[in-house]
TORDONU-527622 format. One line per 10 residues: number of its first residue (from 1); their letters; for each residue x, y, z of C-alpha. Coordinates in steps of 0.25 Angstrom, whole numbers. Layout:
N
NUM) a) X/Y/Z ~ ...
//
This chain:
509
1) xxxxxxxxxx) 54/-1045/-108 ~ 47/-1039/-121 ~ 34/-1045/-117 ~ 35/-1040/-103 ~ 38/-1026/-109 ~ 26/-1024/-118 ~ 16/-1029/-107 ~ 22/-1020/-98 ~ 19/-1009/-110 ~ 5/-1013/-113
11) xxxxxxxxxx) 2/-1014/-97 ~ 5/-999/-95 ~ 1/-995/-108 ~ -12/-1001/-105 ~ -15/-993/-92 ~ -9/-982/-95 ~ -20/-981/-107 ~ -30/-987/-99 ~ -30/-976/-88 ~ -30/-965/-100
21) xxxxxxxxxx) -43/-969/-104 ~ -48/-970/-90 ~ -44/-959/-88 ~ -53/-952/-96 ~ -66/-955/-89 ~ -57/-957/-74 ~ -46/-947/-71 ~ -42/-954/-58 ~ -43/-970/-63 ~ -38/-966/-75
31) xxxxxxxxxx) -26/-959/-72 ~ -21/-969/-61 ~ -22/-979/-72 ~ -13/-971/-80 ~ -2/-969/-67 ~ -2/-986/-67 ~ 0/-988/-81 ~ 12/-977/-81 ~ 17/-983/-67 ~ 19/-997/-75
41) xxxxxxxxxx) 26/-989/-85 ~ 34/-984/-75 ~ 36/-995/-66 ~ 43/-1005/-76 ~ 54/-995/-80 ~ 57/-991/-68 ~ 57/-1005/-60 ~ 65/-1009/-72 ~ 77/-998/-68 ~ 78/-1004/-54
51) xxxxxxxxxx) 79/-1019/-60 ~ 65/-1023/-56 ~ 61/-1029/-70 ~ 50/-1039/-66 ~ 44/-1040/-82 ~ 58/-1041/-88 ~ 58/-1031/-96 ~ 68/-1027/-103 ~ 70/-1010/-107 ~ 80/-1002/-116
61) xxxxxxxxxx) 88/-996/-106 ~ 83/-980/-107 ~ 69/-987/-108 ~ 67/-987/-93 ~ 72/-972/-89 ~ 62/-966/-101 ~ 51/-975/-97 ~ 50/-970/-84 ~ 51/-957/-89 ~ 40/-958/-98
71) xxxxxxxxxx) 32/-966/-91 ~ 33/-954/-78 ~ 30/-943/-89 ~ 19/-949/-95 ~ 12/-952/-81 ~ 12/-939/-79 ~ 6/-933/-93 ~ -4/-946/-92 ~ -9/-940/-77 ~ -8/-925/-83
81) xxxxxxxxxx) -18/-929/-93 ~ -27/-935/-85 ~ -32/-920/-81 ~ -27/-913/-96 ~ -34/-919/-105 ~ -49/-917/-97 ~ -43/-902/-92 ~ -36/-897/-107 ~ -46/-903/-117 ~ -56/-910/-108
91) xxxxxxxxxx) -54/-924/-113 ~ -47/-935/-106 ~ -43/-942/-120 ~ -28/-936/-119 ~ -25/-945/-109 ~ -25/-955/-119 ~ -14/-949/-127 ~ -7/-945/-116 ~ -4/-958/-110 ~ -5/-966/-124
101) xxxxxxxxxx) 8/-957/-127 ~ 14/-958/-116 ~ 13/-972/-115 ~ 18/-974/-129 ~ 30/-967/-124 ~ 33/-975/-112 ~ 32/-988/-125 ~ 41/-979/-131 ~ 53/-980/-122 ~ 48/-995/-117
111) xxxxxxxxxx) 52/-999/-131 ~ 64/-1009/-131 ~ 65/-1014/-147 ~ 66/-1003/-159 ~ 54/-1008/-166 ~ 44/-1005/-152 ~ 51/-992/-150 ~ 47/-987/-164 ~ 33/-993/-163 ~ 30/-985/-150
121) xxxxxxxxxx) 38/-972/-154 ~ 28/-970/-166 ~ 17/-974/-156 ~ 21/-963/-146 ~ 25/-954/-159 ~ 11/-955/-162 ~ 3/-956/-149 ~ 13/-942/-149 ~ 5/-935/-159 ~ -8/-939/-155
131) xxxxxxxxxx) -4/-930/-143 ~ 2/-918/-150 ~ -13/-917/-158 ~ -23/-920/-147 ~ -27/-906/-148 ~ -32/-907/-161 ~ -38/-918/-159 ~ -45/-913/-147 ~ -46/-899/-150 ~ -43/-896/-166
141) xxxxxxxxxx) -28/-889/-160 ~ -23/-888/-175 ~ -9/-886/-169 ~ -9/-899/-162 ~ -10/-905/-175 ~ 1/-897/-182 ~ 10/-900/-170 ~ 7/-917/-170 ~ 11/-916/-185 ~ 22/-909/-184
151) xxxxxxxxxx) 27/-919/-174 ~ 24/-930/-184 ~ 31/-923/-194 ~ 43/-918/-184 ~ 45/-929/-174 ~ 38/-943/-179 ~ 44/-944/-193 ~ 57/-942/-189 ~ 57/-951/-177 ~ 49/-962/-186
161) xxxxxxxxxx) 61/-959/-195 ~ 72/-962/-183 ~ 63/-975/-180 ~ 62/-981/-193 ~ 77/-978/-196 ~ 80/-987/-183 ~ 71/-999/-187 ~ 79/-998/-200 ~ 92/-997/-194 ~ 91/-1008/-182
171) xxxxxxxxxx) 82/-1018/-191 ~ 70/-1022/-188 ~ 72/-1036/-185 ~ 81/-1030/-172 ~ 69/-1019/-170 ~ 61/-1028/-161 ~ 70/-1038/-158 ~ 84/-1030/-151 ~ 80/-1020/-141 ~ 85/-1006/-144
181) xxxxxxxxxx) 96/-1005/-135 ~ 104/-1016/-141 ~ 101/-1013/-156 ~ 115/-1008/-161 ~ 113/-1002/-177 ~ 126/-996/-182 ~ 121/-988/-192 ~ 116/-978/-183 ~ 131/-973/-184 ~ 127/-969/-199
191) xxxxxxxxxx) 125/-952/-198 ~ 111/-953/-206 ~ 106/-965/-198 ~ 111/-957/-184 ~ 101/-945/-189 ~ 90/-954/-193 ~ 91/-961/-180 ~ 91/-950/-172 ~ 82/-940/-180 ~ 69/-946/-175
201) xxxxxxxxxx) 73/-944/-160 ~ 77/-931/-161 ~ 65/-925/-169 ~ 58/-933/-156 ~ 66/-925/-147 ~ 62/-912/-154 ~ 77/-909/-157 ~ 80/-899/-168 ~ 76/-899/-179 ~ 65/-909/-177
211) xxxxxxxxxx) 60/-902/-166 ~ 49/-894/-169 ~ 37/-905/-168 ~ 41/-903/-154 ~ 36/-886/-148 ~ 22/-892/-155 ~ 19/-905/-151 ~ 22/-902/-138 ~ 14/-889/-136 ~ 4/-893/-143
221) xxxxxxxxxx) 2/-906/-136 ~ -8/-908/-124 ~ 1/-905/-110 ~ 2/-921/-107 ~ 4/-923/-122 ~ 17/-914/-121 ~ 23/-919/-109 ~ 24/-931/-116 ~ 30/-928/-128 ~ 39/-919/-120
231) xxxxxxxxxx) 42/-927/-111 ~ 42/-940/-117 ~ 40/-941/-134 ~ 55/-932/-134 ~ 60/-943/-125 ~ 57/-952/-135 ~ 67/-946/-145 ~ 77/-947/-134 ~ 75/-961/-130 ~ 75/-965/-146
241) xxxxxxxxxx) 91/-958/-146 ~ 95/-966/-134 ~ 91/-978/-143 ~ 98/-974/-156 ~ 110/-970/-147 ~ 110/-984/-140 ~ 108/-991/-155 ~ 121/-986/-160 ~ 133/-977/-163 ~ 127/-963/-169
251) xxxxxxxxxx) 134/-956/-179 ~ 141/-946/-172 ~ 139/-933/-179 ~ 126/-937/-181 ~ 125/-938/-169 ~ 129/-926/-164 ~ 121/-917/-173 ~ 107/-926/-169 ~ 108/-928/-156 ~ 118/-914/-151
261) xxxxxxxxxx) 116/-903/-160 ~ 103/-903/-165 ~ 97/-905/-149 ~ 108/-894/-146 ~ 103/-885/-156 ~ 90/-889/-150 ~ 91/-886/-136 ~ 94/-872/-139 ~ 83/-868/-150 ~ 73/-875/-140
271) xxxxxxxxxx) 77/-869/-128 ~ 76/-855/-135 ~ 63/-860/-141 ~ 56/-863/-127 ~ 59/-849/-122 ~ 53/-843/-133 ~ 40/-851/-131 ~ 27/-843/-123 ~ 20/-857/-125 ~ 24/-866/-113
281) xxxxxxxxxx) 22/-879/-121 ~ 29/-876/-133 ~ 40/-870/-122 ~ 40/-882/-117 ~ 43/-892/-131 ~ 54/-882/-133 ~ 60/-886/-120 ~ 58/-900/-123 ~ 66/-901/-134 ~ 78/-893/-126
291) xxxxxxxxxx) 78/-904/-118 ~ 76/-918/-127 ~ 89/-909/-135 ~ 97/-909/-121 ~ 93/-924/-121 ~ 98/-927/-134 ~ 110/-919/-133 ~ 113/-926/-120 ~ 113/-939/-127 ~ 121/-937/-138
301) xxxxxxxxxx) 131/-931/-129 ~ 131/-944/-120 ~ 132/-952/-134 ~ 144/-943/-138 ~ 152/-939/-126 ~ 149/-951/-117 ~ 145/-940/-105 ~ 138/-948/-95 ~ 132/-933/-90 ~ 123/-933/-104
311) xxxxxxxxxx) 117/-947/-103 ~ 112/-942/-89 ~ 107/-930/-94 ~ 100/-937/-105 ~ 91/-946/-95 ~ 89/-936/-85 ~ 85/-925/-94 ~ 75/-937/-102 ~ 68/-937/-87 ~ 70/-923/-85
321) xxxxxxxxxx) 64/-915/-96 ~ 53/-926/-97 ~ 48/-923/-82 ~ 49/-909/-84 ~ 44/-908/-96 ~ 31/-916/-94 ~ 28/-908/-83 ~ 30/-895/-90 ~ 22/-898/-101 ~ 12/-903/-92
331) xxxxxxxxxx) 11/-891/-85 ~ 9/-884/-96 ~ -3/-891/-100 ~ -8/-887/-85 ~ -4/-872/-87 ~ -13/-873/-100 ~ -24/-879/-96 ~ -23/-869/-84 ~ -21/-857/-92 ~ -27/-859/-104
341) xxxxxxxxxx) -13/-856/-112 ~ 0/-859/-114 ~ 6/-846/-116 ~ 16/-841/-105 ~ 11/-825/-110 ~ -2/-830/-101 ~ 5/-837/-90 ~ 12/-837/-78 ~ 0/-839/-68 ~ -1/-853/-68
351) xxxxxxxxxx) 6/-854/-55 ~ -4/-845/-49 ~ -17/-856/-52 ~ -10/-867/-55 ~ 4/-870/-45 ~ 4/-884/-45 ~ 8/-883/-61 ~ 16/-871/-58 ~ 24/-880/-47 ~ 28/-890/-55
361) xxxxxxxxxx) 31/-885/-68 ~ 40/-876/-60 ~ 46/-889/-55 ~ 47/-894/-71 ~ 53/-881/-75 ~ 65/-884/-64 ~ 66/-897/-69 ~ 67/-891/-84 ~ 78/-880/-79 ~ 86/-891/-71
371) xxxxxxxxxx) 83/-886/-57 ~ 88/-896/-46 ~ 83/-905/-41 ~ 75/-908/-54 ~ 77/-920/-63 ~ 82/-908/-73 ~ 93/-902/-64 ~ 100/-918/-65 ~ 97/-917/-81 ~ 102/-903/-84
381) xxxxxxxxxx) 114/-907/-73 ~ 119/-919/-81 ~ 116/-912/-94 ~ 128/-901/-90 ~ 138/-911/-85 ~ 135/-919/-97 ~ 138/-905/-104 ~ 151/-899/-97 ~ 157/-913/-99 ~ 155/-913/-113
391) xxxxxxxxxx) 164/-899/-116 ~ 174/-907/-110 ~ 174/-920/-119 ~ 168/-916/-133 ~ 167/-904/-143 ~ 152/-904/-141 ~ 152/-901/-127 ~ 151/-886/-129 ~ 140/-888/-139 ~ 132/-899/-127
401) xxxxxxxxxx) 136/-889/-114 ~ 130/-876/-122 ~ 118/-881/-127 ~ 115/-889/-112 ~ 117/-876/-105 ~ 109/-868/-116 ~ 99/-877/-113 ~ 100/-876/-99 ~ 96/-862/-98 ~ 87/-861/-109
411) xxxxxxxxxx) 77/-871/-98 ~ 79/-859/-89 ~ 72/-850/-98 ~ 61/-858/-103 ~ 58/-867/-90 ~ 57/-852/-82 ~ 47/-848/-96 ~ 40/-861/-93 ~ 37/-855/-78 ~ 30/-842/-81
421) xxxxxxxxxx) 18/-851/-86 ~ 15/-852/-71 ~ 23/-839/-66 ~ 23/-825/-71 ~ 10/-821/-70 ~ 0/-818/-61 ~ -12/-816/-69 ~ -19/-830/-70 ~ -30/-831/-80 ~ -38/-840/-75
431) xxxxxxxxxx) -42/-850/-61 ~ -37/-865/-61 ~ -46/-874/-53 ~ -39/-889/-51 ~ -48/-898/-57 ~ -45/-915/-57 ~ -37/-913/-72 ~ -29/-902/-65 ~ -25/-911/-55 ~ -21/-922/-66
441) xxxxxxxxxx) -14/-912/-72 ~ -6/-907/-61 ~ -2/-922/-56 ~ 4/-926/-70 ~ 12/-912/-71 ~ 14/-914/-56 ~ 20/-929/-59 ~ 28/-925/-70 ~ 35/-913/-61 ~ 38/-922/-52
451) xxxxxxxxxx) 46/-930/-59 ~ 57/-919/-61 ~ 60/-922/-47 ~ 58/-938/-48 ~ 68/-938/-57 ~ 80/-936/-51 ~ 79/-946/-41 ~ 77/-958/-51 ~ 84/-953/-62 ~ 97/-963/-56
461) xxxxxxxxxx) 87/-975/-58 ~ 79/-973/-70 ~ 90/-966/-79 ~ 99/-974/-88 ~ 110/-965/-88 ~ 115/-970/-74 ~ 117/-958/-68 ~ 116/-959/-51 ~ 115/-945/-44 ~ 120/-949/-30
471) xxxxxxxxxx) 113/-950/-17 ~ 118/-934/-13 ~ 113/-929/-26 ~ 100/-935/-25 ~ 98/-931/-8 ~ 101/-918/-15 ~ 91/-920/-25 ~ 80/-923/-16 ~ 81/-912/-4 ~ 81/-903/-18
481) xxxxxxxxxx) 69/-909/-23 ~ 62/-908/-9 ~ 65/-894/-8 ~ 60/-889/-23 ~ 49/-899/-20 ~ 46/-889/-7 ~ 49/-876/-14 ~ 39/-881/-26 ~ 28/-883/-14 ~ 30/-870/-9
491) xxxxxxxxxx) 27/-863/-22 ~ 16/-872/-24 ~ 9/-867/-13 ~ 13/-852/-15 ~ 8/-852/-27 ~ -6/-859/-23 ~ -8/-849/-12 ~ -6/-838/-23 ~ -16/-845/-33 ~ -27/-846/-20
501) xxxxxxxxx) -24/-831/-16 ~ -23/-824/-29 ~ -36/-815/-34 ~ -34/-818/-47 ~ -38/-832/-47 ~ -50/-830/-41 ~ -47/-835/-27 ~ -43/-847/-23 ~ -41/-857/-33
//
């Protein structure tokens, strides 16, 4: 079973990383390369949720649904890539990095024993960093620097921490012999052993007051680079709490404080946070760390009050904010690359040379604020049943209902402040002619979109919550789909006749 499960590893692992460094001298060969490595990735997971397991494998039972998550988010950074790195600092060697963290990832949540789990966390922990600098090391950014050591500082140590506490409380003789969902340690119900447990995760997901490694890192880093750690490297926090939930009874007031308070408190100073921001990345990371909070929240909630409606929110806002979120951050590495900057103060006329970003960023954005029929209208739906019936069964309900609502329309504000990057203006600086790394570059932001739609119709297979929609619900779904998917069309094409038409980008373009 084990064996099975590490050639399976090395096998995708192998092409993956064999199609990066083709890549570098054959866009084409390369990058389809790349798609078969990360569709083997996929594949097994996903066959594995139907009950076709033709190599036996066995997988914790989370490890399937985050599997196919990561494995779809980091398809899309490894294609966006293949057109970044040439366009932004002309260099293919980010591709590397790219899908070498990506990968390392994907091991991540593959893991099935504690000891392989903390091997390839500091692998991906480090593969991490290598992403936050590669400014400085491709251009000197002193920043880039600053911002990768203050994620060691902030968000390794103390996750090494929370690793290392768990070796020592599960043993190492059951570290690589009992898988991680059978190990039962009893000590976790000791207050100092729940912080110490949980601490690590936390900082990971950016939650107050281990937070601010994030707004840096994920600004800082190249586009691809962010969309991973946003969408991904926080998950990891999240899926290291589903462990340490499933190895034990926490301390309960530690518990409440950890994994309710602190992301509560956090949920509100981010979102203010993010509307403050003129700089679309760091808007962005701000965002983030609204929504790994809800996460967390919506876990402990389900740990504490037994509400089905959390432990659905949880999942679908995993898939969610990582779909959206990619994208997003993707996007905003076309709009720089595009514009030259960041700052929305010298902004808002992407749409008019560019509508294809425009288009599906706008399409994230819905997502982000919960519009139907997107994978974040279920999440943000599940999250307010899961609220309204917690003021009915527990004195924290009042505390869980505000802050969710709080944060609800705090992603009204700073998703319609993400939009005036491509709308609000009509003085465009500069022409955009479509070269080949465009067109990467539009396809992985493109496949990343898309999945804010895909979502929702798989999400009844591929998420262990067990939660089933119903065949009304999804006809629904779908006519809603097709008809955004027109409407979206239709401002596609207005805004390319505008960017052919308009003086002021010299002609057509």
């Amino acid at each position: 079973m084990d064996t099975t499960r590490y050639i399976w590893e090395a096998v995708f692992s192998g092409v993956v990383l064999l199609g990066s460094i083709l890549s570098m001298r054959s866009y084409g060969a390369g990058t389809a390369i790349k798609i078969v490595g990360y569709a083997i990735a996929l594949f097994v997971p996903a066959a594995y949720i139907v009950g076709y397991n033709p190599l036996g494998l066995v997988l914790l039972p989370q490890s399937p649904f985050f599997l196919i998550v990561a494995s779809l988010i980091s398809m899309a950074a490894s294609i966006y890539v293949t057109g970044y790195g040439p366009r932004k600092f002309n260099t293919s060697s980010l591709s590397i990095f790219i899908d070498a963290f990506g990968v390392s990832m994907i091991l991540v949540f593959a893991s099935r024993y504690l000891l392989e789990f903390v091997v390839l966390w500091i692998l991906a922990e480090m593969i991490g960093f290598i992403v936050i600098v590669y400014e400085y090391m491709a251009e000197g950014l002193r920043r880039s620097w600053v911002a990768g050591l203050r994620y060691l500082v902030v968000s390794m140590i103390p996750a090494d921490l929370t690793l290392m506490t768990l070796l020592a409380v599960a043993g190492l003789d059951n570290a690589f012999s009992t898988p991680i969902n059978v190990l039962n340690v009893p000590i976790l119900s000791t207050p100092l052993v729940t912080v110490l447990a949980t601490l690590g995760f936390l900082a990971k997901s950016a939650i107050v007051p281990l937070h601010f490694w994030l707004p840096e890192a994920h600004s800082i880093a190249p586009a691809p680079g962010s969309a991973l750690l946003s969408g991904l490297m926080v998950k990891m926090g999240v899926f290291g709490i589903i462990i340490v939930m499933g190895m034990g009874a926490l301390d309960t007031a530690s518990m409440v404080f950890m994994l309710l308070i602190l992301p509560a408190v956090t949920v509100i100073y981010a979102g203010m946070q993010a509307l403050a921001q003129a700089d679309i990345k760091r808007l962005l990371a701000y965002s983030t760390m609204v929504y790994t909070s809800l996460i967390v929240m919506s876990l402990a909630s389900y740990q504490l009050l037994g509400s089905r409606w959390f432990l659905y929110a949880a999942y679908y806002l995993i898939a969610a904010h990582a779909a959206y979120k990619a994208t997003l951050f993707l996007d905003a590495g076309t709009v720089e690359v595009v514009a030259g900057t960041r700052l929305l103060e010298r902004l808002g006329w992407v749409s008019k040379v560019l509508p294809e970003a425009s288009v599906l960023a706008l399409l994230a954005v819905m997502s982000l604020m919960g519009v139907p029929p997107t994978i974040g209208f279920l999440a943000k739906l599940w999250l307010f049943l899961g609220g309204l019936e917690s003021v009915l069964v527990s004195n924290y309900g009042a505390l869980i209902l505000a802050v969710i609502a709080i944060g609800a329309a705090l992603s009204l504000g700073y998703g319609a402040r993400y939009l005036l990057a491509h709308w609000g203006s009509t003085k465009p600086e500069k022409r955009v002619i479509i070269g080949t790394a465009m067109k990467y570059m539009l396809a992985g932001e493109a496949f990343a979109a898309s999945l804010s739609l895909v979502f929702p119709m798989i999400m009844d297979f591929i998420s262990p919550a067990g939660v089933v929609i119903g065949v009304q619900y999804s006809i629904i779904l779908s006519i809603t789909a097709l008809i955004l998917a027109v409407s979206l069309a239709g401002l596609y094409f207005m805004e390319s006749r505008a960017r052919k038409e308009a003086p002021w980008v010299g002609g057509a373009a």
